[in-house]
N, C-alpha and C positions, 0 to 999 in steps of 0.2 A: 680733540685729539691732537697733541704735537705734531707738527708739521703735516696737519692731514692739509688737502685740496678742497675737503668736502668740510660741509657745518653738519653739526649734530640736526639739525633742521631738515638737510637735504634728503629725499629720498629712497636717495640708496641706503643700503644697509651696511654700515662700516665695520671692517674687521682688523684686528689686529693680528700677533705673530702665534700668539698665547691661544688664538682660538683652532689652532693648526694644527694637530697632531700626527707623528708616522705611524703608522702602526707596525705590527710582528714581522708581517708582510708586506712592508715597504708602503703600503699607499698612505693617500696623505687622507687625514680623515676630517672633517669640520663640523668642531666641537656643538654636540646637541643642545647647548644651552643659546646659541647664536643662528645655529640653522631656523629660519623661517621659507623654507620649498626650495627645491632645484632651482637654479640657472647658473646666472652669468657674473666670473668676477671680475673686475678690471683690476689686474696689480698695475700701480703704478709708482714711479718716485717725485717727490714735490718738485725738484728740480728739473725735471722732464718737461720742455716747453711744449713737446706733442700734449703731454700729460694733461699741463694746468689747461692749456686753448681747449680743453674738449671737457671741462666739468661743465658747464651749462650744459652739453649735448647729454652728457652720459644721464643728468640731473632731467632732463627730459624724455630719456629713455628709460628712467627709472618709475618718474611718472607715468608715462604711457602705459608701461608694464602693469605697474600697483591697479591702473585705472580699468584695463581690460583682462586681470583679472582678479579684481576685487584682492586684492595685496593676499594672494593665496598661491597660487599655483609656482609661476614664473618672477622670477625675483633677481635685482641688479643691486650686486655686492660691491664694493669697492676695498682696495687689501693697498695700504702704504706698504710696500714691500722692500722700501729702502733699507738696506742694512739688517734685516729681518733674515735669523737664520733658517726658517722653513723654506726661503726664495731658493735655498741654495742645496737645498734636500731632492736626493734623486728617487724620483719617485719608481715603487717596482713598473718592471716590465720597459724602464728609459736606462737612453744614458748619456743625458742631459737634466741640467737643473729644472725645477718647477718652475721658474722663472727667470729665463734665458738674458730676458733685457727689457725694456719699459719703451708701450707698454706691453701687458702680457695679457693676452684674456684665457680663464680659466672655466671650467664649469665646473659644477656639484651636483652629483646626482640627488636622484629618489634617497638614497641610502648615504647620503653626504660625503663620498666617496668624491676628490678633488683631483679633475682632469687639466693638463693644457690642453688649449686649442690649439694644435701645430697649424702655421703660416694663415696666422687669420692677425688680421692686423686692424680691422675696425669694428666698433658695438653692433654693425649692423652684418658681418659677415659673423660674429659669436652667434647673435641671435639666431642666425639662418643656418648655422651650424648645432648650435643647442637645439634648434628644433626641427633637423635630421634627425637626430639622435634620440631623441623624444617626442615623434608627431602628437602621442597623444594626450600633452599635457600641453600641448601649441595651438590644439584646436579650439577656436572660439565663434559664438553667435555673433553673425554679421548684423545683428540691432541692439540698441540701446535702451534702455527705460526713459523717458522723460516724463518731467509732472504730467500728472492728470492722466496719467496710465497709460500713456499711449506710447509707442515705440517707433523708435527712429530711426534708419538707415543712415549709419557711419559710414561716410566718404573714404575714409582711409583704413580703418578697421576690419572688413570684411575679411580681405584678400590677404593682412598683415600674416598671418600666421596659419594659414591655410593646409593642413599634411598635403595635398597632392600639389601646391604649390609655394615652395618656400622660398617668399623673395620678400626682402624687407626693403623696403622703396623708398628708404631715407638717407638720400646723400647726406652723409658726414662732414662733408665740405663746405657746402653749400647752404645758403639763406632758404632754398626750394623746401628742401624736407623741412626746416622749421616753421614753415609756411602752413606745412599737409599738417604737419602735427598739431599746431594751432588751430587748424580748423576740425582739426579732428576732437579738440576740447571741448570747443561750442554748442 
């Protein structure tokens, strides 16, 4: 994709301007041929040095996602939304653009219905916010299958997504949460 951040390889699920619809009633709709489940979108513009510094992370939070839940449920989208006329479409019930400034994170419901996330400003405060909004498409088994049938207790997994506790305990900043993550692959 032109000036995307991300490779066709990476995986998050990339979107473009074309896959954005408003509907009658103002909301912004994302096109059922692109939708694969509810979450989280990053708009961002290639030029945005917040932007580019954070595709490994997002590329890891895309993973984690696909991994804990078998690439169904919860899904990390990404939208170049540079110069893209949906960015600047008001969506009903605002009155302000779908995407104020870069980056923006957005969500997609059950019924692909495309929200901002007002004053959320990192993947790990969408997430924890997407899954306000949706405990129970957030809840997950605190073990994993490993060969030979046996199952594992995830260090980092358990508590990720938890309905009565929603805290996503991955500094953004930080080398620490690439660390949990990592060890949460093994």
């Amino acid at each position: 994709m032109e000036d995307s951040l991300y490779k066709p390889t990476d995986p998050v699920l990339q979107l473009i301007n074309k896959n954005f619809k408003q509907d009658k009633t103002g909301c912004i709709i994302l096109d059922k041929s692109v939708f694969k489940g509810p979450g989280i979108i990053k708009a961002y513009a290639p030029w945005c040095p917040y932007c580019s510094n954070k595709v490994d992370k997002i590329n890891r939070l895309a993973t984690l996602l696909n991994k804990q839940f078998n690439d169904q449920t919860v899904r990390m989208y990404t939208f170049n939304a540079n110069n893209a006329p949906i960015a600047q479409a008001i969506p009903a019930g605002s009155k302000e653009p779908l995407i104020p400034g870069y980056p923006s994170f957005l969500q997609v419901d059950p019924e692909r219905v495309v929200t901002r996330l007002k004053d959320i400003h990192s993947p790990s405060d969408a997430i924890t916010k997407f899954c306000s909004s949706y405990p129970s498409l957030c809840t997950t088994n605190p073990t994993t299958q490993t060969g030979g049938g046996k199952k594992k207790s995830n260090p980092l997994l358990p508590g990720l997504f938890k309905s009565s506790n929603l805290t996503f305990n991955w500094d953004m900043d930080s080398n620490k949460g690439d660390q949990a993550v990592e060890k949460a692959f093994r």
